[in-house]
PDBQT receptor file of N, H, CA, C and O in Angstrom, charges set to zero:
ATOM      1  N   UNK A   1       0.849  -1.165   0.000  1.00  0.00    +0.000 N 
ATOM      2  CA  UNK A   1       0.000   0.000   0.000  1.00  0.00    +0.000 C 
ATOM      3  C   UNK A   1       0.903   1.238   0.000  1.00  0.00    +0.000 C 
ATOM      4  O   UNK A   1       1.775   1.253   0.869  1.00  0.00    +0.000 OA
ATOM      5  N   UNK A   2       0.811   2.566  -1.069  1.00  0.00    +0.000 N 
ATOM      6  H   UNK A   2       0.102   2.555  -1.775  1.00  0.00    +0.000 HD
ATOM      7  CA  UNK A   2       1.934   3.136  -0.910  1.00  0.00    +0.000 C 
ATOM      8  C   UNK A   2       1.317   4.293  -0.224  1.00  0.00    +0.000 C 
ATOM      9  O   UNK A   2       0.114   4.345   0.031  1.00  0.00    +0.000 OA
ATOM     10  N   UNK A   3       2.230   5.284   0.090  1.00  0.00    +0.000 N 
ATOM     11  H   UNK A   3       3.207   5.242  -0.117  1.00  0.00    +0.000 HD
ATOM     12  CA  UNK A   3       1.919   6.373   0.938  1.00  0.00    +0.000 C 
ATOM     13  C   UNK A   3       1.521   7.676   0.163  1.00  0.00    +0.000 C 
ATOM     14  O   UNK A   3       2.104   7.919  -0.894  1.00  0.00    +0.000 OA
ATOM     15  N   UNK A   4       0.730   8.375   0.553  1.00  0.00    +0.000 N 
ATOM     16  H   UNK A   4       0.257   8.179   1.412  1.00  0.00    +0.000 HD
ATOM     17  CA  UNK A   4       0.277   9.361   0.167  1.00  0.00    +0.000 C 
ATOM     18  C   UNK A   4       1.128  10.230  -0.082  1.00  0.00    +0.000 C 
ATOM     19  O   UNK A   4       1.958   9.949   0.783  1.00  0.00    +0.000 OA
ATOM     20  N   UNK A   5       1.579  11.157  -0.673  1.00  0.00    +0.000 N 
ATOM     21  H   UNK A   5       0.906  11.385  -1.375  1.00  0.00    +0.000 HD
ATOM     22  CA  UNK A   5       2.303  12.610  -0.508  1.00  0.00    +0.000 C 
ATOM     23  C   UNK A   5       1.997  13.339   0.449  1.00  0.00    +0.000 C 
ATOM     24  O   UNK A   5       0.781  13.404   0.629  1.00  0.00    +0.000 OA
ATOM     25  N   UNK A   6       2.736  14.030   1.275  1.00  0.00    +0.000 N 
ATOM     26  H   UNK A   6       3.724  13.977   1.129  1.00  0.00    +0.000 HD
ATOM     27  CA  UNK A   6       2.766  14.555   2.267  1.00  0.00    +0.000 C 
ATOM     28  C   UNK A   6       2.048  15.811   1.383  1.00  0.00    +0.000 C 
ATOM     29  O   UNK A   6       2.056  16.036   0.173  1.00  0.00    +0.000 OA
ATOM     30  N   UNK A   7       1.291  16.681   2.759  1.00  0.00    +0.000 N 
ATOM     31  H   UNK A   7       1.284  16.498   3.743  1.00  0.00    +0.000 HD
ATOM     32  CA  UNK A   7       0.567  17.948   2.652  1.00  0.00    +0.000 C 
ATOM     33  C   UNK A   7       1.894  19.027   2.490  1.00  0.00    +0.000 C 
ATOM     34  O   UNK A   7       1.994  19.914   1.643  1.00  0.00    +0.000 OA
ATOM     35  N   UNK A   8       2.866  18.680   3.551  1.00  0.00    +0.000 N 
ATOM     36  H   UNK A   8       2.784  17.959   4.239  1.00  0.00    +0.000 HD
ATOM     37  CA  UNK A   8       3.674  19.893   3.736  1.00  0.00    +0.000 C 
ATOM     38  C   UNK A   8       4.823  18.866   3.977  1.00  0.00    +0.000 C 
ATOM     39  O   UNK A   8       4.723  17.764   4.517  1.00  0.00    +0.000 OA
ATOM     40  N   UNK A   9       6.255  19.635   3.313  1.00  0.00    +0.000 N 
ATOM     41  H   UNK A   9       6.336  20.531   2.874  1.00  0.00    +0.000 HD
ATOM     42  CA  UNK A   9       7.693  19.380   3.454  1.00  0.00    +0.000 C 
ATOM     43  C   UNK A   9       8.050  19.773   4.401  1.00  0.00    +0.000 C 
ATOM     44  O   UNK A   9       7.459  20.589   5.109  1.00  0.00    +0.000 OA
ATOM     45  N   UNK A  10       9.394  19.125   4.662  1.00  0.00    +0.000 N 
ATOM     46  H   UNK A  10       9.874  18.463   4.087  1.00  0.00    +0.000 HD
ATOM     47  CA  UNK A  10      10.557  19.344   5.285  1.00  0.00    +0.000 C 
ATOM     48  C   UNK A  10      10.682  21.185   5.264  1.00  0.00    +0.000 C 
ATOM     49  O   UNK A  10      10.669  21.957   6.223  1.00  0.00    +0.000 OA
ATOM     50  N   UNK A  11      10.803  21.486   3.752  1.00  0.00    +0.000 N 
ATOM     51  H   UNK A  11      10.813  20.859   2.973  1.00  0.00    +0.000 HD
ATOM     52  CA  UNK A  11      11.346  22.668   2.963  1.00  0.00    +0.000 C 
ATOM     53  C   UNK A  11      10.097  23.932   3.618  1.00  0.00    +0.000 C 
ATOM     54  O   UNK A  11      10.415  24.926   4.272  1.00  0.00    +0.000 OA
ATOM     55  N   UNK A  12       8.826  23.585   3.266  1.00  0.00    +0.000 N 
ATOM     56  H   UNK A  12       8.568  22.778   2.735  1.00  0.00    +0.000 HD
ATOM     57  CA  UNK A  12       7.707  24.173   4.020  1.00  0.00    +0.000 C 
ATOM     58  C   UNK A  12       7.598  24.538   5.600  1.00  0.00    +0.000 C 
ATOM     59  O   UNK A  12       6.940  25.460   6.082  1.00  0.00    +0.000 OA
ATOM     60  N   UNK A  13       8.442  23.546   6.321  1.00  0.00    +0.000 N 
ATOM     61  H   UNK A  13       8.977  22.797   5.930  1.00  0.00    +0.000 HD
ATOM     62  CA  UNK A  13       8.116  23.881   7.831  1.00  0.00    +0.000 C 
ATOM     63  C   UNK A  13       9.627  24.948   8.026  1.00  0.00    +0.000 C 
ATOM     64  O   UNK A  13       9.558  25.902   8.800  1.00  0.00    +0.000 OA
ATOM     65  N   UNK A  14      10.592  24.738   7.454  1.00  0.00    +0.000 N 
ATOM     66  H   UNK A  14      10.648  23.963   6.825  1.00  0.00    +0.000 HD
ATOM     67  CA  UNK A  14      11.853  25.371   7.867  1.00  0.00    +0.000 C 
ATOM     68  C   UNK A  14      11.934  27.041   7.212  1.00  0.00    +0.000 C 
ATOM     69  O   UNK A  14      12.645  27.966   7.605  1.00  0.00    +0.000 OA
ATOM     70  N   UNK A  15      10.816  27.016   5.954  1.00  0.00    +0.000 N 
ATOM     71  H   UNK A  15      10.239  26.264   5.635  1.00  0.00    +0.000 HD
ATOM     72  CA  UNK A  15      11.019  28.034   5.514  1.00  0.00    +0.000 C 
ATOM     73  C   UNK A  15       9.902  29.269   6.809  1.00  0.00    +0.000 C 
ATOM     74  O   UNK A  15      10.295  30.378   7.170  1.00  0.00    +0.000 OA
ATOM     75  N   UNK A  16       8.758  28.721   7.175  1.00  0.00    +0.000 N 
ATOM     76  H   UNK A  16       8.439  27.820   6.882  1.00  0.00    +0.000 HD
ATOM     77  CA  UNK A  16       8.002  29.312   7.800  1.00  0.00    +0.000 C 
ATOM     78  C   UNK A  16       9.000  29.655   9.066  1.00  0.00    +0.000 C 
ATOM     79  O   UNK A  16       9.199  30.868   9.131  1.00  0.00    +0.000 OA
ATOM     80  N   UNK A  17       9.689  28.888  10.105  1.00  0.00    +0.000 N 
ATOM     81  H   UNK A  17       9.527  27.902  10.052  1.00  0.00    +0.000 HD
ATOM     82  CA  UNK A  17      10.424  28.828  11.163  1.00  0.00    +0.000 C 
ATOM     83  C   UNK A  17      12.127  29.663  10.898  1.00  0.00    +0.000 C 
ATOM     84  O   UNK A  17      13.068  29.863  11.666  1.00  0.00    +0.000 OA
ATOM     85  N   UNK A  18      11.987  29.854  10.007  1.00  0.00    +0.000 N 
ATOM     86  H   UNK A  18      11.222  29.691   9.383  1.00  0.00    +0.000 HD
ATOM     87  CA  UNK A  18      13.258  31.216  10.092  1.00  0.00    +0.000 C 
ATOM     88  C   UNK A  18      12.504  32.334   9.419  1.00  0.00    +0.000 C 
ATOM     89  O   UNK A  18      13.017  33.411   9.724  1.00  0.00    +0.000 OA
ATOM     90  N   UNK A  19      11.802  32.423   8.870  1.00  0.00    +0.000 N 
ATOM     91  H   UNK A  19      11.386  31.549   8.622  1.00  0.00    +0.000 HD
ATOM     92  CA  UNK A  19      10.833  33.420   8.766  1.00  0.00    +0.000 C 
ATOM     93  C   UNK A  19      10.500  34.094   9.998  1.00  0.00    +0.000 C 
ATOM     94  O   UNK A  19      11.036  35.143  10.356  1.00  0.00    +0.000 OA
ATOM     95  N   UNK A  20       9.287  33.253  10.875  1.00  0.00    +0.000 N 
ATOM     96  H   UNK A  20       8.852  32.401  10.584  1.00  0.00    +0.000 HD
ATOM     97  CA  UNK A  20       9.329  33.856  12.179  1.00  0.00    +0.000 C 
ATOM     98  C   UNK A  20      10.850  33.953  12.728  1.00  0.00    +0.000 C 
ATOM     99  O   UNK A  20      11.148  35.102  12.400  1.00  0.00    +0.000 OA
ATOM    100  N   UNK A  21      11.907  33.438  13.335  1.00  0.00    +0.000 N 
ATOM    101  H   UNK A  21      11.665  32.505  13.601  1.00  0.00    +0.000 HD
ATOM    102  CA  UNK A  21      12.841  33.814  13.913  1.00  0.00    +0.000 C 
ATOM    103  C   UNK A  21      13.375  34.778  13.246  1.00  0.00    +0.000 C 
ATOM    104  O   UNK A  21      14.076  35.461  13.991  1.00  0.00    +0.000 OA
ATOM    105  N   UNK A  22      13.360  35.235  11.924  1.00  0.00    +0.000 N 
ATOM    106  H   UNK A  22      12.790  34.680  11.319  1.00  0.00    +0.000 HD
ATOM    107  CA  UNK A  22      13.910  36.662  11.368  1.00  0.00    +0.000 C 
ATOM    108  C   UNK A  22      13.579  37.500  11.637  1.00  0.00    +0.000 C 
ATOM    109  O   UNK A  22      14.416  38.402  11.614  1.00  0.00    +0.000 OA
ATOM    110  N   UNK A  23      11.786  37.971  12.209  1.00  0.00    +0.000 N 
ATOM    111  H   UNK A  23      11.106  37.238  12.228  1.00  0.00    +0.000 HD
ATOM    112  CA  UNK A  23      11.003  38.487  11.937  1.00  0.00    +0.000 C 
ATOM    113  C   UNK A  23      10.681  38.687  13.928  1.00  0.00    +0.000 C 
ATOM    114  O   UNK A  23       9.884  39.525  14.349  1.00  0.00    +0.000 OA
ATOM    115  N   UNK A  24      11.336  37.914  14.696  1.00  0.00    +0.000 N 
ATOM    116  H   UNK A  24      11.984  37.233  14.354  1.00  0.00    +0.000 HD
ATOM    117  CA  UNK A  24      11.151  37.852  15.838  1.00  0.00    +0.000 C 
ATOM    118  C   UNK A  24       9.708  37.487  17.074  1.00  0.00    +0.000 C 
ATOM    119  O   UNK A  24       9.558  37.752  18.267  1.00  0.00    +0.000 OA
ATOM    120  N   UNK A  25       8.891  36.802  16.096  1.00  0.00    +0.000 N 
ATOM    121  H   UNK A  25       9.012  36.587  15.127  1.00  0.00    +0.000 HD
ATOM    122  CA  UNK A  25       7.759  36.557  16.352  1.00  0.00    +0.000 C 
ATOM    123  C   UNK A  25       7.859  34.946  16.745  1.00  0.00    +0.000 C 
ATOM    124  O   UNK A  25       8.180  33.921  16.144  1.00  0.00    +0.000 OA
ATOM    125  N   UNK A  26       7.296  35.368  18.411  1.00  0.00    +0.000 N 
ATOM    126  H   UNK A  26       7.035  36.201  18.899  1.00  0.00    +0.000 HD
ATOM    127  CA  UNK A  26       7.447  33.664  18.561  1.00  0.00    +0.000 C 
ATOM    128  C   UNK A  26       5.731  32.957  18.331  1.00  0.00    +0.000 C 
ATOM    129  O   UNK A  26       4.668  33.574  18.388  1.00  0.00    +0.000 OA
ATOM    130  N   UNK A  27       5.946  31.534  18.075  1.00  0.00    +0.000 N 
ATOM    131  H   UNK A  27       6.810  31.032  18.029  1.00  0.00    +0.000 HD
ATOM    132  CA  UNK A  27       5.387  30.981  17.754  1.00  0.00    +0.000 C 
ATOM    133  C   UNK A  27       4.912  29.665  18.524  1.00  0.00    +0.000 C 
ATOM    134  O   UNK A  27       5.547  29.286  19.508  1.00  0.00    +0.000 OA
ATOM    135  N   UNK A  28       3.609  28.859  17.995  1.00  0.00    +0.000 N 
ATOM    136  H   UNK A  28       3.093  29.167  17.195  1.00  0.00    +0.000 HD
ATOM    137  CA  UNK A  28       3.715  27.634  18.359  1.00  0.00    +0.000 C 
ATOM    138  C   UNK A  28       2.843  27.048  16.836  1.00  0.00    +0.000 C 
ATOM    139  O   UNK A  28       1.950  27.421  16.076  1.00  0.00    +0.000 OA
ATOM    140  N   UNK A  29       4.295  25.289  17.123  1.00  0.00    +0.000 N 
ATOM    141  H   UNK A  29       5.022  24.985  17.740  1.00  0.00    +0.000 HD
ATOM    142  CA  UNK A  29       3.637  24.758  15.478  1.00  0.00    +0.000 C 
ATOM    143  C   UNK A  29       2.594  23.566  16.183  1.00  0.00    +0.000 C 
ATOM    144  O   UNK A  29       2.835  22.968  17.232  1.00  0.00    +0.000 OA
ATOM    145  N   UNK A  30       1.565  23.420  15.452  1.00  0.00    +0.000 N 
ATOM    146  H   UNK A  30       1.370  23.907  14.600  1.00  0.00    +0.000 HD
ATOM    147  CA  UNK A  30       0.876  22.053  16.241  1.00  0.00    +0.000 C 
ATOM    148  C   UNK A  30       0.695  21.483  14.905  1.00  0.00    +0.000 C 
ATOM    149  O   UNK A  30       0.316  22.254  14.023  1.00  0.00    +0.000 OA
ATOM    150  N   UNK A  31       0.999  19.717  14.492  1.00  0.00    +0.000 N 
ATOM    151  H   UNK A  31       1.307  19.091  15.208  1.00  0.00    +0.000 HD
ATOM    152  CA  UNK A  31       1.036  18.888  13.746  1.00  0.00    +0.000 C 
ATOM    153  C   UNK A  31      -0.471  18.125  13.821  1.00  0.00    +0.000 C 
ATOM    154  O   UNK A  31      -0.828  17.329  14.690  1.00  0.00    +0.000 OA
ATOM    155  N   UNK A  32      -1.266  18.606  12.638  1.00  0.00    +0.000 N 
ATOM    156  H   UNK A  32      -0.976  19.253  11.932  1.00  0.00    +0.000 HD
ATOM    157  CA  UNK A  32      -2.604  17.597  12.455  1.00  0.00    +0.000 C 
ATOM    158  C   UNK A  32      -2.409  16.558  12.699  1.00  0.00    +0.000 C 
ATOM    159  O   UNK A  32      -1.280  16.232  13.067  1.00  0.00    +0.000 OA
ATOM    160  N   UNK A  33      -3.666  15.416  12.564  1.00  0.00    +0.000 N 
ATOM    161  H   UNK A  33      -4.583  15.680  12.265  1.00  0.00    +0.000 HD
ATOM    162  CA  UNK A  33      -3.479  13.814  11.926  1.00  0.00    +0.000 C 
ATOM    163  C   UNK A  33      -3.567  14.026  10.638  1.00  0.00    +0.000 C 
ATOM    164  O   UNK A  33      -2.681  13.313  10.167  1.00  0.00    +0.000 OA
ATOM    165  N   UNK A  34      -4.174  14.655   9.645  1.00  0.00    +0.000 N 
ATOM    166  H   UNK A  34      -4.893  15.235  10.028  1.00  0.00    +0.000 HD
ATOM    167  CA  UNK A  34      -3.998  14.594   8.182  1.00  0.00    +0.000 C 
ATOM    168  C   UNK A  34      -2.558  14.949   7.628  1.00  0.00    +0.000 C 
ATOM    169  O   UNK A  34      -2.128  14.671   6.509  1.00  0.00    +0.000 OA
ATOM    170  N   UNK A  35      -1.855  15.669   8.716  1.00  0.00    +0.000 N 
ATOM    171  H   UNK A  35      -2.204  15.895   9.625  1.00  0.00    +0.000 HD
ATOM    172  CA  UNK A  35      -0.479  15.480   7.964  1.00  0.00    +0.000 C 
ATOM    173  C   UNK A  35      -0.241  16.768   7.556  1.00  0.00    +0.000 C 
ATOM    174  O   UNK A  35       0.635  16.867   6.697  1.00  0.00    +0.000 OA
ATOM    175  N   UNK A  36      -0.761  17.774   7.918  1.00  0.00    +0.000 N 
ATOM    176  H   UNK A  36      -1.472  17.693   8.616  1.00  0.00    +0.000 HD
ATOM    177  CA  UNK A  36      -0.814  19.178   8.001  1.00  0.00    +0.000 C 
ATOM    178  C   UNK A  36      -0.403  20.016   9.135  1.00  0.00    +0.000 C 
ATOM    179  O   UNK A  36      -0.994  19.852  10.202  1.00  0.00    +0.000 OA
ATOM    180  N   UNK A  37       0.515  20.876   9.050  1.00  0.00    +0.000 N 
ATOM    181  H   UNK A  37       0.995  21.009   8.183  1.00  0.00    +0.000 HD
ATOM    182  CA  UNK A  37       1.129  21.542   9.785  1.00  0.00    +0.000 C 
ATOM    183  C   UNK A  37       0.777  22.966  10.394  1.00  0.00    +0.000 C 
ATOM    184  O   UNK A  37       1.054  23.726   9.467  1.00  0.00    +0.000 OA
ATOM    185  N   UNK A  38       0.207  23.916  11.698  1.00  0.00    +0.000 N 
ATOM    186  H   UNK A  38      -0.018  23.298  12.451  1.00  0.00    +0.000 HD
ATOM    187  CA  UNK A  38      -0.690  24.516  12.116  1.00  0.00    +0.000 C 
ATOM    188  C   UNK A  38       0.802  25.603  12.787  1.00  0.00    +0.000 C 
ATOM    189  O   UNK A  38       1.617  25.129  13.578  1.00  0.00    +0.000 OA
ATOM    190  N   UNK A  39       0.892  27.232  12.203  1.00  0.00    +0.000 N 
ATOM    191  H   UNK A  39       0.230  27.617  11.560  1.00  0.00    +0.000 HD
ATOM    192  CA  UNK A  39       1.612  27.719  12.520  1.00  0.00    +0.000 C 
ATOM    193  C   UNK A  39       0.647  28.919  13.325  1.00  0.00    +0.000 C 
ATOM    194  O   UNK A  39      -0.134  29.633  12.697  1.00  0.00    +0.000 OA
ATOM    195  N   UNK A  40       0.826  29.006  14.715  1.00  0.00    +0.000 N 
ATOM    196  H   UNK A  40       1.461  28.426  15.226  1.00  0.00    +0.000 HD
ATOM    197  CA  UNK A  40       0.129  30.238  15.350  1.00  0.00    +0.000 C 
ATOM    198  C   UNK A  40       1.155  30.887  16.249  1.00  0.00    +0.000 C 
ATOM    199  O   UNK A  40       1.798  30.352  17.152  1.00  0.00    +0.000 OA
ATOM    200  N   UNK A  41       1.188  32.175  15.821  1.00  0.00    +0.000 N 
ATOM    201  H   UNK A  41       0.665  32.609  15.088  1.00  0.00    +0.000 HD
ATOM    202  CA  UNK A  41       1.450  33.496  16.501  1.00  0.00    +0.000 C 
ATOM    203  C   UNK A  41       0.976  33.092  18.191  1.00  0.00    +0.000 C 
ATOM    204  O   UNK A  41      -0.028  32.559  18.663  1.00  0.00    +0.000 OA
ATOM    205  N   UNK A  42       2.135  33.593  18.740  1.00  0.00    +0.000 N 
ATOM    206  H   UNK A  42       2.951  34.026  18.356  1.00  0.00    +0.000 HD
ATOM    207  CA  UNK A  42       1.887  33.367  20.498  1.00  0.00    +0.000 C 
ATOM    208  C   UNK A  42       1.584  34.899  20.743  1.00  0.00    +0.000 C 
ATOM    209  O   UNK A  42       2.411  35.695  20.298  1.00  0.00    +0.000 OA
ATOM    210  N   UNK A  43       0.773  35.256  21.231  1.00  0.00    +0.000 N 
ATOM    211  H   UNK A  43       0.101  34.609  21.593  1.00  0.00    +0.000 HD
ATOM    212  CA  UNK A  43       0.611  36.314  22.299  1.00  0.00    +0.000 C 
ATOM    213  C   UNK A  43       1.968  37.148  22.609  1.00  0.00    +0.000 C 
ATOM    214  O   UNK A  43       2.490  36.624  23.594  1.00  0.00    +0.000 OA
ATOM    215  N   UNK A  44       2.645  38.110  22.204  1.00  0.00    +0.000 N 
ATOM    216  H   UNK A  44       2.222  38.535  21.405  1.00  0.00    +0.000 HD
ATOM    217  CA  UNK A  44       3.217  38.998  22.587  1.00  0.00    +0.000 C 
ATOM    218  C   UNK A  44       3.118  40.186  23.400  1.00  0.00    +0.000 C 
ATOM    219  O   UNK A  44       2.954  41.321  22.953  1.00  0.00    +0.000 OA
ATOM    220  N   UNK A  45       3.216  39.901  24.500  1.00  0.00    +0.000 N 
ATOM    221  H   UNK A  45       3.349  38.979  24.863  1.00  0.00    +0.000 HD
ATOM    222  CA  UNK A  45       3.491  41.233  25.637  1.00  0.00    +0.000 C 
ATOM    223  C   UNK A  45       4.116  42.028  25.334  1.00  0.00    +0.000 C 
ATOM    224  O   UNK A  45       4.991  41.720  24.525  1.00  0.00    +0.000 OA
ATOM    225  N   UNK A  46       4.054  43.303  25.728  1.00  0.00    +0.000 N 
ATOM    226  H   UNK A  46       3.343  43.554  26.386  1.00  0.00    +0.000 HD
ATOM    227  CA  UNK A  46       4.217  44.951  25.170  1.00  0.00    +0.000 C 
ATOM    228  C   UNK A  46       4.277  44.813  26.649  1.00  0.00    +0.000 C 
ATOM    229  O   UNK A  46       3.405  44.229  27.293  1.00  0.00    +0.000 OA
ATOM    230  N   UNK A  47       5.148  45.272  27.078  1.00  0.00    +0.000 N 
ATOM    231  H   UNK A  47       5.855  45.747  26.555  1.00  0.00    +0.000 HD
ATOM    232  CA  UNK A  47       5.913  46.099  28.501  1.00  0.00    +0.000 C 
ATOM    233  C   UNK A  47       5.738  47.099  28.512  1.00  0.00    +0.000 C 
ATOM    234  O   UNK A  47       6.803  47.598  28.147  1.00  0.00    +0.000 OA
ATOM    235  N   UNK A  48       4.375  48.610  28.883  1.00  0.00    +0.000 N 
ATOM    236  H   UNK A  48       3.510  48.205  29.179  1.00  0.00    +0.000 HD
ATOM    237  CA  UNK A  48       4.985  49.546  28.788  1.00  0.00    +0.000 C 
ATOM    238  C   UNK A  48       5.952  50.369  29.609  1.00  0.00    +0.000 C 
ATOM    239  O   UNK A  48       6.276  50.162  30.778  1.00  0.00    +0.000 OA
ATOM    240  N   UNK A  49       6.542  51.767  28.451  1.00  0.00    +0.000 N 
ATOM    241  H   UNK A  49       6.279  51.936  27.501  1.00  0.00    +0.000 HD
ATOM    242  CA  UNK A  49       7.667  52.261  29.678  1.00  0.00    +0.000 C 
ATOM    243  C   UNK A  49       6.936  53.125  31.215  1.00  0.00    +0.000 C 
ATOM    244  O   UNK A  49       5.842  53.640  31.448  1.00  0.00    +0.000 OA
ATOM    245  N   UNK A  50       8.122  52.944  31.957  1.00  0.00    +0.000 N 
ATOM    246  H   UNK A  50       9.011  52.526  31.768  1.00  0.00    +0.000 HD
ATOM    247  CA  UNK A  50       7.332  53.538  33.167  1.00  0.00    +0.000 C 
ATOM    248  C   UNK A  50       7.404  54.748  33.498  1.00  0.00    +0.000 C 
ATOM    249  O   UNK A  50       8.342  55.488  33.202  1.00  0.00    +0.000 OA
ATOM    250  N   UNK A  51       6.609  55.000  34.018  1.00  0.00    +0.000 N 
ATOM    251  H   UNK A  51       5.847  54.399  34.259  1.00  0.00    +0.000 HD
ATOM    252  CA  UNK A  51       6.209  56.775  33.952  1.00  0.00    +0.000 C 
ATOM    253  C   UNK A  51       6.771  57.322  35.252  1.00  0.00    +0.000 C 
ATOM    254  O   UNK A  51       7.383  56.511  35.948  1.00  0.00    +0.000 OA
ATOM    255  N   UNK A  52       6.672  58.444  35.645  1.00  0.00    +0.000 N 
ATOM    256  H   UNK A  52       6.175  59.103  35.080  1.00  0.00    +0.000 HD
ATOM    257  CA  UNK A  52       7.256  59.329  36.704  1.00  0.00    +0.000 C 
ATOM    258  C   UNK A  52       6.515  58.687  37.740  1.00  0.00    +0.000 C 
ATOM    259  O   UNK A  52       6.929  58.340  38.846  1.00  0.00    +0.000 OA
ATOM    260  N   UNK A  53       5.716  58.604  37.401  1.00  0.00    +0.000 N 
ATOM    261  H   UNK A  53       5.380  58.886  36.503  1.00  0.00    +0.000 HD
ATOM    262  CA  UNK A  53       4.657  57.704  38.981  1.00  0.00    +0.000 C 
ATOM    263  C   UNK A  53       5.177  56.502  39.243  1.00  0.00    +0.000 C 
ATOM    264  O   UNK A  53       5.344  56.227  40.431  1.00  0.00    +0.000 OA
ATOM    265  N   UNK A  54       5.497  55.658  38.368  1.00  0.00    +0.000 N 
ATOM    266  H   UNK A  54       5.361  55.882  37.403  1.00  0.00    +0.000 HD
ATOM    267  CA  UNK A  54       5.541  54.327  38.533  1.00  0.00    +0.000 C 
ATOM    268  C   UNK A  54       7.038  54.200  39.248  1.00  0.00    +0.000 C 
ATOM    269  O   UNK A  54       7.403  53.374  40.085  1.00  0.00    +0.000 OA
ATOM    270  N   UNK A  55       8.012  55.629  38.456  1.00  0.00    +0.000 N 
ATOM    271  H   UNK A  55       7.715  56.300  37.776  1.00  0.00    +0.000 HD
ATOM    272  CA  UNK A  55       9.267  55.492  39.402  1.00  0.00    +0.000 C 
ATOM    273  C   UNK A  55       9.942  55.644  40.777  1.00  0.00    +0.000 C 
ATOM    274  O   UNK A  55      10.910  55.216  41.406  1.00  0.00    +0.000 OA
ATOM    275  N   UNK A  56       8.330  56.954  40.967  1.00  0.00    +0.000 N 
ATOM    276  H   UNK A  56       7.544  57.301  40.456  1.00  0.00    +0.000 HD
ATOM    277  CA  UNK A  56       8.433  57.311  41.984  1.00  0.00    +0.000 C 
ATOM    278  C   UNK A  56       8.216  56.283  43.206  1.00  0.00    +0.000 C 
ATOM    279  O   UNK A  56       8.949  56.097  44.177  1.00  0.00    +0.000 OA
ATOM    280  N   UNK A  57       6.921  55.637  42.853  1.00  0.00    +0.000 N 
ATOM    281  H   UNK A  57       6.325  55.788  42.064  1.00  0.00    +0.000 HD
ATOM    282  CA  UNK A  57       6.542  54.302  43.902  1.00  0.00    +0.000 C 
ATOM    283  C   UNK A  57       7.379  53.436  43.627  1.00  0.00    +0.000 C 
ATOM    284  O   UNK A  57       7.506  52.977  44.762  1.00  0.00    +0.000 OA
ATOM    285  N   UNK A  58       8.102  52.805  42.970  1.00  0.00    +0.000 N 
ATOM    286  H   UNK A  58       7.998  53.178  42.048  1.00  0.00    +0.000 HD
ATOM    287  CA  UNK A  58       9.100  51.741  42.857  1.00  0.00    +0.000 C 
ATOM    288  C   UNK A  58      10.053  52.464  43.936  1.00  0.00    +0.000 C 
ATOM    289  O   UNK A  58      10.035  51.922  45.041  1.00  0.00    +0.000 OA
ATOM    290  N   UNK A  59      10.780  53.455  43.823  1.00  0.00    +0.000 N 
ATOM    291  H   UNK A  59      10.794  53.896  42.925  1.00  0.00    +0.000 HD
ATOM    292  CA  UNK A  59      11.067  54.257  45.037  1.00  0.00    +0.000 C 
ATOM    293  C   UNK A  59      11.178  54.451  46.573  1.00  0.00    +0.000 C 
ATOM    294  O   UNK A  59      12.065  54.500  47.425  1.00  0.00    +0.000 OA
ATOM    295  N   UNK A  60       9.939  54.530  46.500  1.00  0.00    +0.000 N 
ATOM    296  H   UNK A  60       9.218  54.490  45.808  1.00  0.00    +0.000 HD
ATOM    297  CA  UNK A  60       8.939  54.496  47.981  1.00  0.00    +0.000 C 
ATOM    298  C   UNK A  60       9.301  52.914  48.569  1.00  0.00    +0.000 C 
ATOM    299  O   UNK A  60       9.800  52.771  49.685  1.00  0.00    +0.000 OA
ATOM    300  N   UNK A  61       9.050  51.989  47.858  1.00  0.00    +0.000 N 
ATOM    301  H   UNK A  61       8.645  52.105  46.951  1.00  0.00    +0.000 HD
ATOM    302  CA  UNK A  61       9.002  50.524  48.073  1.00  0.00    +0.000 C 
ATOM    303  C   UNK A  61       9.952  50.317  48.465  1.00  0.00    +0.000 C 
ATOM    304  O   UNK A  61       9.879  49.473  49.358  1.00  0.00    +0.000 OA
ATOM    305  N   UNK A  62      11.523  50.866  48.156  1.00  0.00    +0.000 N 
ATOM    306  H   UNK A  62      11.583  51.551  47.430  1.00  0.00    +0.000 HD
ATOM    307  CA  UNK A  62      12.359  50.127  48.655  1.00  0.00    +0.000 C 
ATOM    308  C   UNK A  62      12.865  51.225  49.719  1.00  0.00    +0.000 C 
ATOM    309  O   UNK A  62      13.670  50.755  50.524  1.00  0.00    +0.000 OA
ATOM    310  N   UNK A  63      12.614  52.359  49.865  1.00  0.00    +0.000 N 
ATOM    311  H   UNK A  63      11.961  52.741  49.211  1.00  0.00    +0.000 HD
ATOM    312  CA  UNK A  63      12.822  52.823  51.676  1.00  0.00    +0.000 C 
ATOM    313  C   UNK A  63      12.467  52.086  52.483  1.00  0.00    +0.000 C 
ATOM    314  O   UNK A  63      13.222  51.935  53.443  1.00  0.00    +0.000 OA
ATOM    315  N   UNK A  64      10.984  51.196  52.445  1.00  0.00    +0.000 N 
ATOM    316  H   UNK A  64      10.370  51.318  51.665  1.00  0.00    +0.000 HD
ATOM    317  CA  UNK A  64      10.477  49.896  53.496  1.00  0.00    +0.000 C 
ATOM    318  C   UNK A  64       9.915  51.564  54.461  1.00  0.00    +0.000 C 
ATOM    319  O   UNK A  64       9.347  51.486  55.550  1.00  0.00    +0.000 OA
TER     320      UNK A  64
């Protein structure tokens, strides 16, 4: 019984995965049962910068 052709290559998963690492976007890959490969964007946190307030109480906190 011979095997089907694959949905997606070798060449297909490596090109997507330095793509994101060029591009700095992390990721997660999840592998179907049909043999199909599932590339999703993770949630990226944005830190914002801290403001005069926020320095001031960071401040305060460590006099005790």
């Amino acid at each position: 019984m011979p095997r089907r052709p694959s949905n997606v290559n070798q060449a297909d998963v490596q090109r997507v995965i330095r793509a994101c690492q060029r591009e700095k976007v992390p990721f997660r890959v999840t592998l179907q049962p049909n043999g199909s490969a599932v590339f999703e964007p993770m949630a990226m946190v944005v830190v914002p910068e801290p403001t005069a307030l926020d320095q001031w109480r960071q401040e305060r906190r460590g006099q005790g």
